[in-house]
PDB file of the backbone (N, CA, C, O) and the ligand in Angstrom, with CONECT records:
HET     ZN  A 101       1
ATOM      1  N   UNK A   1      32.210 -10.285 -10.011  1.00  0.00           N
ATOM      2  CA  UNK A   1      31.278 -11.289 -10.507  1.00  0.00           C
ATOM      3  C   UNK A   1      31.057 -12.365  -9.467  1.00  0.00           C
ATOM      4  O   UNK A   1      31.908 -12.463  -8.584  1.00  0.00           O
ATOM      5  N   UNK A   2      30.215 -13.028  -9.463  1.00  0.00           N
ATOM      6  CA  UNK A   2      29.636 -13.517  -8.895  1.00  0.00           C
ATOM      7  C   UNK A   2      29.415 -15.429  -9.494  1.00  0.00           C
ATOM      8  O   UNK A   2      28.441 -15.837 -10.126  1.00  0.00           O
ATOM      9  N   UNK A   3      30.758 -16.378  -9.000  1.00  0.00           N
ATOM     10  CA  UNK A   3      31.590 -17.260  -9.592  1.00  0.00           C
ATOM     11  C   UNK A   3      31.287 -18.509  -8.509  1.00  0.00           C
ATOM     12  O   UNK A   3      31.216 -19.733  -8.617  1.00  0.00           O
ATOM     13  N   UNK A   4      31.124 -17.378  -7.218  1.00  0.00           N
ATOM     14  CA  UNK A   4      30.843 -18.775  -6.338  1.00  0.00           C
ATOM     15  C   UNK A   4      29.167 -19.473  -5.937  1.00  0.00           C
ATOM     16  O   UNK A   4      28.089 -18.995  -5.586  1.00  0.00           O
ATOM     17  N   UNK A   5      29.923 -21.404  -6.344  1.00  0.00           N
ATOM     18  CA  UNK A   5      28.386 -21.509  -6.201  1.00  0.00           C
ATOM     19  C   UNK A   5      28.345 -22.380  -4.807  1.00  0.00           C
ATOM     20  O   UNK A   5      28.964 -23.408  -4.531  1.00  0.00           O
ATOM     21  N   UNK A   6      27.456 -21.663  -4.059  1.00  0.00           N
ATOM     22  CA  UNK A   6      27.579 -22.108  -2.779  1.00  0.00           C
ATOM     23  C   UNK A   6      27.111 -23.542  -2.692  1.00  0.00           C
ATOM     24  O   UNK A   6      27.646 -24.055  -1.709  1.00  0.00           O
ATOM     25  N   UNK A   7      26.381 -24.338  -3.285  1.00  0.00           N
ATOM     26  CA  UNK A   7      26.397 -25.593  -3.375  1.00  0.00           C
ATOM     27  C   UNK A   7      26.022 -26.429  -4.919  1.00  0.00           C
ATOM     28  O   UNK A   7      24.981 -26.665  -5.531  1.00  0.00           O
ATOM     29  N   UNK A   8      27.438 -26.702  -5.133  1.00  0.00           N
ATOM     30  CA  UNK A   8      27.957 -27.183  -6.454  1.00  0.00           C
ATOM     31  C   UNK A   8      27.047 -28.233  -6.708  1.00  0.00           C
ATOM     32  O   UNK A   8      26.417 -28.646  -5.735  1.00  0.00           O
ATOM     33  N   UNK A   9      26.786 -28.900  -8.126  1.00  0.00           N
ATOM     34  CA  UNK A   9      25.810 -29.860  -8.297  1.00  0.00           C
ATOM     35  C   UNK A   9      27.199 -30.566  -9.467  1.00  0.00           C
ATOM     36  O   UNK A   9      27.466 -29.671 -10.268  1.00  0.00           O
ATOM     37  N   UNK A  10      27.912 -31.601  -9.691  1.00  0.00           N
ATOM     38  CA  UNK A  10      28.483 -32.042 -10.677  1.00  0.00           C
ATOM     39  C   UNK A  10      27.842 -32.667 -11.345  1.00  0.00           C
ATOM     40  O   UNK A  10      28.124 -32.674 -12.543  1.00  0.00           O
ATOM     41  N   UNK A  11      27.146 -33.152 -11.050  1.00  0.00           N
ATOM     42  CA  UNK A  11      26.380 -33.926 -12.523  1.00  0.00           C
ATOM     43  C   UNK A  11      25.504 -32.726 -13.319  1.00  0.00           C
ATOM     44  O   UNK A  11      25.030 -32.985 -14.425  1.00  0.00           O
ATOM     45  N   UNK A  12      25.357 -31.702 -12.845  1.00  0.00           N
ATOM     46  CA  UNK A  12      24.466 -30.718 -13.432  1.00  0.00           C
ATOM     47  C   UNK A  12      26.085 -29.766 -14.555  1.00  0.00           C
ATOM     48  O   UNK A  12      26.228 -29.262 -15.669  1.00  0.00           O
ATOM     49  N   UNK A  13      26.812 -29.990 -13.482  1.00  0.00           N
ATOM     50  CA  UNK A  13      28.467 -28.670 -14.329  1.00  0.00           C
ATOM     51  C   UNK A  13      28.849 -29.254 -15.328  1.00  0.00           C
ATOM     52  O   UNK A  13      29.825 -28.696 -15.829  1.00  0.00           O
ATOM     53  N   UNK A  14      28.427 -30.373 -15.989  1.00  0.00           N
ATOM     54  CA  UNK A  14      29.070 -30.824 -17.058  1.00  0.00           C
ATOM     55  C   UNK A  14      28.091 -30.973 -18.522  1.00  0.00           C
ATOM     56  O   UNK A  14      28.238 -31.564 -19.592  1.00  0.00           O
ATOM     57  N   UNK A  15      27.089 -30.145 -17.958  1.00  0.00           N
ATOM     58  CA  UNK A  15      26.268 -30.167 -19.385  1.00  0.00           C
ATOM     59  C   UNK A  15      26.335 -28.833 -19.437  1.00  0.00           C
ATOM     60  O   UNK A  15      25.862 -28.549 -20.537  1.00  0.00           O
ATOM     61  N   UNK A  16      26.718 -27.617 -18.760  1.00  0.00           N
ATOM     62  CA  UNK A  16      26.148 -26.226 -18.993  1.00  0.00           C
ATOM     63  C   UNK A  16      26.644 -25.645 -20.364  1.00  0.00           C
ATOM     64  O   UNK A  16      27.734 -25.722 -20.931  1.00  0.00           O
ATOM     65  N   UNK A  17      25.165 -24.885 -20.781  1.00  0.00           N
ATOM     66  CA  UNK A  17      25.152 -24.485 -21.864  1.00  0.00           C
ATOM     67  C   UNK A  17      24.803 -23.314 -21.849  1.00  0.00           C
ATOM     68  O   UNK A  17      24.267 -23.085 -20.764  1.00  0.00           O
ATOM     69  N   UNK A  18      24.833 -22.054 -22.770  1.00  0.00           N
ATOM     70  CA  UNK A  18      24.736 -20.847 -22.422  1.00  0.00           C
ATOM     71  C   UNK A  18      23.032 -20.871 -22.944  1.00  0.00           C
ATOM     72  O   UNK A  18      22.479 -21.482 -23.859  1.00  0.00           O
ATOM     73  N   UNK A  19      22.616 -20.097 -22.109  1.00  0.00           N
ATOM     74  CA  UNK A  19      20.992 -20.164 -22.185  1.00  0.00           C
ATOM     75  C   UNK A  19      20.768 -19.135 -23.131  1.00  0.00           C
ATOM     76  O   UNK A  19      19.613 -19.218 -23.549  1.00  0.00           O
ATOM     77  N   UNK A  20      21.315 -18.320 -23.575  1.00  0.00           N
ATOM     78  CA  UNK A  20      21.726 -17.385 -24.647  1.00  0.00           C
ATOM     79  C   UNK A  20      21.747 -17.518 -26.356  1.00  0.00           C
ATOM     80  O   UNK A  20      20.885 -17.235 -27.188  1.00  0.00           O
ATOM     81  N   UNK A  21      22.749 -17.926 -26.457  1.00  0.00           N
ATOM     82  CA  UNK A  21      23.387 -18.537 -27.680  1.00  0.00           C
ATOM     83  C   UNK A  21      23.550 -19.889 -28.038  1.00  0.00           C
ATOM     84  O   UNK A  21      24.039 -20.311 -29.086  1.00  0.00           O
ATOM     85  N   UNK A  22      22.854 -20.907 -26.553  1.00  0.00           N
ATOM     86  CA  UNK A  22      23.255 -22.163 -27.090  1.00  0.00           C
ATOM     87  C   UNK A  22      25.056 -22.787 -27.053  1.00  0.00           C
ATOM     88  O   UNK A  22      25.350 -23.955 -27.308  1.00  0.00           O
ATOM     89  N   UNK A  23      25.683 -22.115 -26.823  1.00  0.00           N
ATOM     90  CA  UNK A  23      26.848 -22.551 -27.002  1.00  0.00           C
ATOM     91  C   UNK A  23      27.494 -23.379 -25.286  1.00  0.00           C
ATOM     92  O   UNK A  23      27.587 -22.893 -24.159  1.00  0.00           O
ATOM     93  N   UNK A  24      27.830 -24.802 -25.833  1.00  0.00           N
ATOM     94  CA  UNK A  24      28.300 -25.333 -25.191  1.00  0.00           C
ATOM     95  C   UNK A  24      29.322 -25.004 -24.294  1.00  0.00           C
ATOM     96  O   UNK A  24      30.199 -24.560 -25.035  1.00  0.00           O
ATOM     97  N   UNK A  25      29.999 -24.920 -22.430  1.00  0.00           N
ATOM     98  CA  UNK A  25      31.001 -24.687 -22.904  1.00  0.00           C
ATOM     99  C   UNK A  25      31.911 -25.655 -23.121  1.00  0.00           C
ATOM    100  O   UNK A  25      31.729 -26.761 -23.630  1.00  0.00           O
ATOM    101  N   UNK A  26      32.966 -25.144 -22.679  1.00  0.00           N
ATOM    102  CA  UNK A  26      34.247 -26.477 -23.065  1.00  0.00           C
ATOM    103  C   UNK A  26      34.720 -26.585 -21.732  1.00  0.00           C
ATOM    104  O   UNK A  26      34.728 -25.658 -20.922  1.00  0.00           O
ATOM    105  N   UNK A  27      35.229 -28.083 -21.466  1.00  0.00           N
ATOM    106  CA  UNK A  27      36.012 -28.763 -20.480  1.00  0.00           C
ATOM    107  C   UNK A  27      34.636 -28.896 -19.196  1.00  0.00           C
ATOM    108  O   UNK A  27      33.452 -28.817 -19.521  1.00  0.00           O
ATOM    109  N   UNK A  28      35.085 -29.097 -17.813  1.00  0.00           N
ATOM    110  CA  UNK A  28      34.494 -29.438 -17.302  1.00  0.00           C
ATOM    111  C   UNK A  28      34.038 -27.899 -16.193  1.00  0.00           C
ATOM    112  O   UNK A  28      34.791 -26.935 -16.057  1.00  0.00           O
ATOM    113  N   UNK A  29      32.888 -28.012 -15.638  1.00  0.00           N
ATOM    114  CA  UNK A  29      32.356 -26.872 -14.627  1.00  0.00           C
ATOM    115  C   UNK A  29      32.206 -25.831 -15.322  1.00  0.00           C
ATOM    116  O   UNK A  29      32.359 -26.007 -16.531  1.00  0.00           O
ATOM    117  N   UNK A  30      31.912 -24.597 -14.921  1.00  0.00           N
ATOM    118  CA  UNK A  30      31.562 -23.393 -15.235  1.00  0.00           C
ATOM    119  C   UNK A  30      32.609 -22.484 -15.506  1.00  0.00           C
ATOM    120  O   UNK A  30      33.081 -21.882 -14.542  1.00  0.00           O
ATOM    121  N   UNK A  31      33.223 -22.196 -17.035  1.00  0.00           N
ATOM    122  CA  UNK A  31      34.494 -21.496 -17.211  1.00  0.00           C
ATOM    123  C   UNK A  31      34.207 -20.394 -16.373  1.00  0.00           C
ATOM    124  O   UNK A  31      33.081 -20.191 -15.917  1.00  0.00           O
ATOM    125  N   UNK A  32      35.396 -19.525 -16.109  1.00  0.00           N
ATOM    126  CA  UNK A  32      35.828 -18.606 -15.226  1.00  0.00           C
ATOM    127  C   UNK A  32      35.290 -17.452 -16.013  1.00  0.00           C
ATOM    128  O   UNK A  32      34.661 -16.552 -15.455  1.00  0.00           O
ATOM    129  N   UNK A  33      35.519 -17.461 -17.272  1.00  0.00           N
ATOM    130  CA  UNK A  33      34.474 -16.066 -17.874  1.00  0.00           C
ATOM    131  C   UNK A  33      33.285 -16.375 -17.892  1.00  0.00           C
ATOM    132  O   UNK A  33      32.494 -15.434 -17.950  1.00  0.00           O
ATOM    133  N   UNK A  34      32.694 -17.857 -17.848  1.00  0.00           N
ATOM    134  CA  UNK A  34      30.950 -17.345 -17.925  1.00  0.00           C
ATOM    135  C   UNK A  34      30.428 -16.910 -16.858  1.00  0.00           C
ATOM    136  O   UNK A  34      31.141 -17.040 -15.863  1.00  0.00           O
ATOM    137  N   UNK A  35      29.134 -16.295 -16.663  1.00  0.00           N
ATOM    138  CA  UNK A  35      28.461 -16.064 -15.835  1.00  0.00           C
ATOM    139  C   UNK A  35      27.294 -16.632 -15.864  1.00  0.00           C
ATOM    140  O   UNK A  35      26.907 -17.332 -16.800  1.00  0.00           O
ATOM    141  N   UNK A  36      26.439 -16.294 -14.523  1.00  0.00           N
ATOM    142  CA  UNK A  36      25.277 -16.885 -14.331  1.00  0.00           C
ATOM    143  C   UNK A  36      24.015 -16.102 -13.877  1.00  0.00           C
ATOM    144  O   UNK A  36      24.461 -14.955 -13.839  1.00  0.00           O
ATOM    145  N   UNK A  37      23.126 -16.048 -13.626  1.00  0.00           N
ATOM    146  CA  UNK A  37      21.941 -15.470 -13.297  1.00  0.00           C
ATOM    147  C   UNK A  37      20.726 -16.253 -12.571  1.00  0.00           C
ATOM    148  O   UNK A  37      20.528 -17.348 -13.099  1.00  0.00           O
ATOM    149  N   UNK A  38      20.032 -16.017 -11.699  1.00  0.00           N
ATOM    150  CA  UNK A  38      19.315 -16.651 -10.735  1.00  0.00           C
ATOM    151  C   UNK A  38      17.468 -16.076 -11.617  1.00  0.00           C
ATOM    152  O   UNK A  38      16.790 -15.096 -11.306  1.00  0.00           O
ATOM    153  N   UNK A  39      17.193 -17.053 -12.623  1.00  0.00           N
ATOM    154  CA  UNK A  39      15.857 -16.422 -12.725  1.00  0.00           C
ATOM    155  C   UNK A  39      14.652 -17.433 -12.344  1.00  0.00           C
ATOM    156  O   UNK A  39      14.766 -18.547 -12.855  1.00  0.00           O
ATOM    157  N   UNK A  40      13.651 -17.248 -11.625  1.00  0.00           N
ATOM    158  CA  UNK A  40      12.398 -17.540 -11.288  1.00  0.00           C
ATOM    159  C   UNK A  40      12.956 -18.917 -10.861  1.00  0.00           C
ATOM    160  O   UNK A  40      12.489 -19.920 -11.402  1.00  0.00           O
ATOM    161  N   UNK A  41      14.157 -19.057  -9.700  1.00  0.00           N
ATOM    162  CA  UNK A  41      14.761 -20.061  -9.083  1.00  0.00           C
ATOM    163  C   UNK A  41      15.601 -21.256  -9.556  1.00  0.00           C
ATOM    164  O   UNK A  41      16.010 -22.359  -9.195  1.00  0.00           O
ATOM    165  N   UNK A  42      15.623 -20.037 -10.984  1.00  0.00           N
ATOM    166  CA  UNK A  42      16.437 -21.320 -12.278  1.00  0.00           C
ATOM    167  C   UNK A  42      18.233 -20.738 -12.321  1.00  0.00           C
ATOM    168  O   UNK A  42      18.583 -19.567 -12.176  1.00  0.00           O
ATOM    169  N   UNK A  43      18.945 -21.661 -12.504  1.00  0.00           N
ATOM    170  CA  UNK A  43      20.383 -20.430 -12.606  1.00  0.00           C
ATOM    171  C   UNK A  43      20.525 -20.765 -14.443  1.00  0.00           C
ATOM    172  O   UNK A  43      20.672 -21.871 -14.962  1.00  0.00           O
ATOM    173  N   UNK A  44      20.459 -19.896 -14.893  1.00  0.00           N
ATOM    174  CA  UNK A  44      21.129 -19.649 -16.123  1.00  0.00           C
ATOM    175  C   UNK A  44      22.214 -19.320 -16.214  1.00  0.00           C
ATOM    176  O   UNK A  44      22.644 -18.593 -15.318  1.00  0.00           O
ATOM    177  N   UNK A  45      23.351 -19.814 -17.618  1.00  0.00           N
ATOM    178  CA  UNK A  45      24.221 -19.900 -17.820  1.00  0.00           C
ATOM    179  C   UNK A  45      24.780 -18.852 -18.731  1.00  0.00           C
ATOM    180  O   UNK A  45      24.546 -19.395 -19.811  1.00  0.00           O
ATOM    181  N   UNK A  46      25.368 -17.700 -19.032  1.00  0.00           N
ATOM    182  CA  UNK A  46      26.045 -17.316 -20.038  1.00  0.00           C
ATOM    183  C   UNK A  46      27.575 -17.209 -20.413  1.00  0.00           C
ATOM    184  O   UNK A  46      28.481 -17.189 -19.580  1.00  0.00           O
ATOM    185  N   UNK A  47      27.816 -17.109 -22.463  1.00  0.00           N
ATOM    186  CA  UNK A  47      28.907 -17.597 -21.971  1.00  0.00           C
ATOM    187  C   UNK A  47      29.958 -16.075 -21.935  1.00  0.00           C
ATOM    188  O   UNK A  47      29.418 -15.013 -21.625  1.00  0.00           O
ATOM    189  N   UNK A  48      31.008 -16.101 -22.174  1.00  0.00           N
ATOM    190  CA  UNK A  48      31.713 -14.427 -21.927  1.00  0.00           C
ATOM    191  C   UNK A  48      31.402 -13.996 -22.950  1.00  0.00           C
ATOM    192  O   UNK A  48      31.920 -12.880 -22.983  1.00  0.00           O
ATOM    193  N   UNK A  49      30.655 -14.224 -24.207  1.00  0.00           N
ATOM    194  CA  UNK A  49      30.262 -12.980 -25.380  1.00  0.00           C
ATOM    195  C   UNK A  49      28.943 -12.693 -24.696  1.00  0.00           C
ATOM    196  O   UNK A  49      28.897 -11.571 -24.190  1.00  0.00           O
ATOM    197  N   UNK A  50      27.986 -13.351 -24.576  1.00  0.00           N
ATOM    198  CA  UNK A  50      26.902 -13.303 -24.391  1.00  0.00           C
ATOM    199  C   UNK A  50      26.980 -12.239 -22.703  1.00  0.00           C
ATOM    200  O   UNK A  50      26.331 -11.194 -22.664  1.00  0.00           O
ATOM    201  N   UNK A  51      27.595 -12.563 -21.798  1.00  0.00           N
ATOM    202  CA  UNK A  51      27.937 -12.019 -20.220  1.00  0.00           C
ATOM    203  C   UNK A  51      27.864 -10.637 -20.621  1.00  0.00           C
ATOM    204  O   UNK A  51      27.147  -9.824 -20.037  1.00  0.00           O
ATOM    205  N   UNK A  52      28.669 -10.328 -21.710  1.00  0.00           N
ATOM    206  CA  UNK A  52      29.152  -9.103 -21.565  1.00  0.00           C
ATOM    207  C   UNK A  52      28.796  -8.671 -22.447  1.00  0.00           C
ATOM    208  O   UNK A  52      29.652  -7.839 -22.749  1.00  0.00           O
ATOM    209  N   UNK A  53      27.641  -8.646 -23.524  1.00  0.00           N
ATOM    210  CA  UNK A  53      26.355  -7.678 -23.995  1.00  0.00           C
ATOM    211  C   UNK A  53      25.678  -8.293 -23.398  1.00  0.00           C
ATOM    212  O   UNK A  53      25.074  -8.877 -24.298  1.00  0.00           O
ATOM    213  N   UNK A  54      25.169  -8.739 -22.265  1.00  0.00           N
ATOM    214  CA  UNK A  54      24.015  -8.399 -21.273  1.00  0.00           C
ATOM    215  C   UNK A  54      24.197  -8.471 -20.053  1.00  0.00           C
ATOM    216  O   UNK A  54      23.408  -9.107 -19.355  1.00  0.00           O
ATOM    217  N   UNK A  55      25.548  -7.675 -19.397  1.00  0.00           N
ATOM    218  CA  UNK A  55      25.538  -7.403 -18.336  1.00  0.00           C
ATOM    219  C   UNK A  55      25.057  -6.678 -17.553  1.00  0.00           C
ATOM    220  O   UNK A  55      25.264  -6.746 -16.342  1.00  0.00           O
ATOM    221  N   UNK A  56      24.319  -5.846 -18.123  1.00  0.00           N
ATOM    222  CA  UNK A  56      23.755  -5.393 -17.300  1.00  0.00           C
ATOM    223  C   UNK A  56      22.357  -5.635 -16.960  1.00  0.00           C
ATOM    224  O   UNK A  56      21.739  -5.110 -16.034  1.00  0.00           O
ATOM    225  N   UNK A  57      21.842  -6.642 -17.962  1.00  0.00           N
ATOM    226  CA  UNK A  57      20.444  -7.107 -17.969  1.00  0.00           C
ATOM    227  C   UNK A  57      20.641  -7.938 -16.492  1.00  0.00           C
ATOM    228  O   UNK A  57      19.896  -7.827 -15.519  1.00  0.00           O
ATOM    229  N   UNK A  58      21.867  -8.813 -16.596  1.00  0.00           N
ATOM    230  CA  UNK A  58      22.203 -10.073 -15.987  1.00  0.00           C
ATOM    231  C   UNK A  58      22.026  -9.299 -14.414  1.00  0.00           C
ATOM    232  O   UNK A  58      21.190  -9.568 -13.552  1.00  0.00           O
ATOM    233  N   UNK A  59      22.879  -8.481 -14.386  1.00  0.00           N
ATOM    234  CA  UNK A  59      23.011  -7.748 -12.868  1.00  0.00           C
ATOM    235  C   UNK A  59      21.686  -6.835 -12.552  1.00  0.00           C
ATOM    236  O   UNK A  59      21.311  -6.599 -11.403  1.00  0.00           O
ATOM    237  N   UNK A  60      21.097  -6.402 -13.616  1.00  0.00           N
ATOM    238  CA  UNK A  60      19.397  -5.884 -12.919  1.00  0.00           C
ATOM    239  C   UNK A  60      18.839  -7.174 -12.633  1.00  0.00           C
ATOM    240  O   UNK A  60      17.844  -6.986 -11.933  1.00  0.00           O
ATOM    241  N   UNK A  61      19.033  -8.531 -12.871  1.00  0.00           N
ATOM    242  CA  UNK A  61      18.142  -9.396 -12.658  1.00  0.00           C
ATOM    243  C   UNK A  61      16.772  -9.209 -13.958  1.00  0.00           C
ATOM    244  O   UNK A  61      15.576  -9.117 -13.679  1.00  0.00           O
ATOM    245  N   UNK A  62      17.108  -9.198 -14.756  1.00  0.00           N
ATOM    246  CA  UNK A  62      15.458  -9.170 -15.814  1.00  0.00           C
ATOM    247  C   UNK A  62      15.592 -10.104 -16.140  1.00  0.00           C
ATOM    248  O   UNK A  62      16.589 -10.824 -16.194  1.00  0.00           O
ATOM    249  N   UNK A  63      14.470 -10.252 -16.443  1.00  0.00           N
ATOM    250  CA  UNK A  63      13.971 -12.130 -16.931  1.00  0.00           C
ATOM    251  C   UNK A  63      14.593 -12.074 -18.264  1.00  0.00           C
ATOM    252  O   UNK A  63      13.977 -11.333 -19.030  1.00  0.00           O
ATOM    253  N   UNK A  64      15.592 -12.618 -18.746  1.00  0.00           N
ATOM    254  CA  UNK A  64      16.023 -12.912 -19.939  1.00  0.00           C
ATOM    255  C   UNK A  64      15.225 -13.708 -21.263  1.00  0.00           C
ATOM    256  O   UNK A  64      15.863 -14.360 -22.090  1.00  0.00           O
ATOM    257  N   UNK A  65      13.804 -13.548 -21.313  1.00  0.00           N
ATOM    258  CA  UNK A  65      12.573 -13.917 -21.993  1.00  0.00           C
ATOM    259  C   UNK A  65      12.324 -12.944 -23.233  1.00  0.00           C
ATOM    260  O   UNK A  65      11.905 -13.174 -24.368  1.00  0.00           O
ATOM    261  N   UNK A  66      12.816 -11.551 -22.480  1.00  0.00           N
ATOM    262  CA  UNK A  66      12.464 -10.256 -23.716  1.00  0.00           C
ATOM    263  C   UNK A  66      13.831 -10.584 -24.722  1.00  0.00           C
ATOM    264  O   UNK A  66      13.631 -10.481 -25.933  1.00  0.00           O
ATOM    265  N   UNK A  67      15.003 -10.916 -24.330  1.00  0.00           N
ATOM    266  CA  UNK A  67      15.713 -11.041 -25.703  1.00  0.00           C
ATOM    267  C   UNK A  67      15.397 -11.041 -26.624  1.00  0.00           C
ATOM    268  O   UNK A  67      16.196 -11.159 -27.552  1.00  0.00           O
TER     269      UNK A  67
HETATM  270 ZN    ZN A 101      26.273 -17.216 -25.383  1.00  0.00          ZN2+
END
């Protein structure tokens, strides 16, 4: 997976929310199970339920819009 963010934003790591389900996460930065996705230069957030029924959407890169 793909965890590292080559240039961190902190004021942005402390609101992430799963673009998915809505679910907040907890504590500070990007938990170690969520993942992320690079769409139309946006990074979306998911959290590990959501990662992992759409991992493979996440890793083709599809616009997460058809959900
Ligand atoms: Zn979720």
């Amino acid at each position: 997976m793909d965890q590292q963010q080559p240039c961190p934003e902190p004021s942005e790591a402390q609101h992430i929310v799963c673009a998915r389900c809505g679910r907040a996460a907890d504590g500070e930065g990007t938990p170690a199970t969520w993942t992320y996705s690079m769409e139309n230069g946006h990074r979306r957030y998911y959290c590990d339920d959501c990662a992992r029924a759409n991992i493979r959407s996440i890793e083709s890169r599809l616009d997460s819009t058809w959900w």
